[in-house]
C-alpha positions in Angstrom: -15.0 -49.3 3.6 -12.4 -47.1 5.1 -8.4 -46.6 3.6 -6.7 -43.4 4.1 -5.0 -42.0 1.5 -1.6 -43.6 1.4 -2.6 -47.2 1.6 -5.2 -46.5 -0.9 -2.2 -45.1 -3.3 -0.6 -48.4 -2.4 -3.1 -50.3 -3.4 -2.9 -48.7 -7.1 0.6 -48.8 -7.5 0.3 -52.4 -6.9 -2.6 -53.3 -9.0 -0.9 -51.2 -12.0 1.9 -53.5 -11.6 -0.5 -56.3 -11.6 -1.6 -55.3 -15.3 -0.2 -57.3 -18.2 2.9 -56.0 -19.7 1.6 -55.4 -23.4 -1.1 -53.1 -21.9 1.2 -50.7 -20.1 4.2 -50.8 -22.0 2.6 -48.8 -24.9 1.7 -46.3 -22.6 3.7 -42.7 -23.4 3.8 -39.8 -21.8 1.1 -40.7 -18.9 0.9 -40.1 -15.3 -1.2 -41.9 -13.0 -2.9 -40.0 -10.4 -4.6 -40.8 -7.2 -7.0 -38.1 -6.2 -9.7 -38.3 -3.3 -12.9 -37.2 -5.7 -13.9 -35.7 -8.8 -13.9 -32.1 -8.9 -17.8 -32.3 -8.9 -17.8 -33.6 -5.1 -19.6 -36.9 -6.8 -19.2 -40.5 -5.7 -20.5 -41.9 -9.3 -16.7 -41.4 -10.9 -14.7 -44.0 -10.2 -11.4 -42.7 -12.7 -10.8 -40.3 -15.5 -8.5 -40.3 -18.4 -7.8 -36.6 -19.6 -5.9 -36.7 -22.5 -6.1 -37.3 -25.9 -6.1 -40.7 -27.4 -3.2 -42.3 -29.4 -5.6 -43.1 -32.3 -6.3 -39.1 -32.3 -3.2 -37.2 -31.9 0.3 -36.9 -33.4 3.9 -37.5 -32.0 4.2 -35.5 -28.5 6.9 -32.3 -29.0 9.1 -31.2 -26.1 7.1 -29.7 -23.1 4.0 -31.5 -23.8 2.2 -32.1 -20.7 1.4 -35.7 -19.9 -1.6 -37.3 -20.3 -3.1 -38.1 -16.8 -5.1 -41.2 -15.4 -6.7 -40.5 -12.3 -8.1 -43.2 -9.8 -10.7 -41.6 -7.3 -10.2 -43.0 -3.5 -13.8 -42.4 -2.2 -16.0 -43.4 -5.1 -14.1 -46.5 -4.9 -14.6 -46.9 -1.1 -18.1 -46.2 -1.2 -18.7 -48.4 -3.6 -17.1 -51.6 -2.3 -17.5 -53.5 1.3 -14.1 -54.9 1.6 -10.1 -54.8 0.5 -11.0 -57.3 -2.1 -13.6 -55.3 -3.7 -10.9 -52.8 -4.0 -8.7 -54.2 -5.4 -10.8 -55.4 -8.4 -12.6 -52.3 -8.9 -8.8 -50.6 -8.6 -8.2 -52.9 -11.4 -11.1 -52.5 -13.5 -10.7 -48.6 -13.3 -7.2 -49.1 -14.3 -7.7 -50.9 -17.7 -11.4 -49.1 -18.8 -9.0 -46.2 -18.3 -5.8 -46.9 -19.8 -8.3 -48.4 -22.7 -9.1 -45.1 -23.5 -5.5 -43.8 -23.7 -6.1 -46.8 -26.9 -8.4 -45.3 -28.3 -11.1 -47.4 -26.9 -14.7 -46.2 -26.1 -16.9 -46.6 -23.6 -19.0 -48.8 -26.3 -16.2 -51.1 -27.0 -15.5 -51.4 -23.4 -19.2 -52.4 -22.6 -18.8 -55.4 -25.2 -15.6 -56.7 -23.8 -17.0 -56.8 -20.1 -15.4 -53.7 -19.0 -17.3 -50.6 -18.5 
């Protein structure tokens, strides 16, 4: 499957608006980034939340960096044969990560169908 990298950041933005509102509303102080791959050169990582879990930290002070959610764009392509493919891995990515903004393992994510 081939997307360059615009469409492919389309694609996100569009499935994050997809997600239910009670899911994203909570989210503070988070970016969402689209990045071609991990910094390993790997095709295994799909996304990465780097940050640190509501359920572990305090109240954010002024000049705090955000949290950041990354989507990778070639894992993702490599992975899948066609647009719709995408699109549901997009969106599986997209909640197994925001989960662990929650405070959610990868455990817990296993059980509920997600990881």
């Amino acid at each position: 499957m081939e997307m360059d990298a615009e469409a492919f950041e389309t694609l996100v933005v569009d499935e994050l608006d997809r997600l239910p509102d009670d899911m994203v509303d909570g989210l503070e102080n988070v970016v969402f980034v689209v990045e071609d791959r991990p910094e390993d050169g790997s095709l295994d990582l799909l996304g990465l939340y780097d940050g640190l879990a509501v359920t572990e930290r305090g109240s954010y002070g002024m000049g705090e960096l955000p949290d950041r959610i990354v989507v990778y764009r070639e894992p993702h392509l490599a992975q899948c044969d066609d647009l719709d493919e995408v699109r549901d891995e997009v969106h599986t990515t997209l909640v197994h990560e925001i989960a662990h903004y929650y405070g959610i393992d990868d455990a817990q994510l296993h059980e509920m169908g997600w990881a």
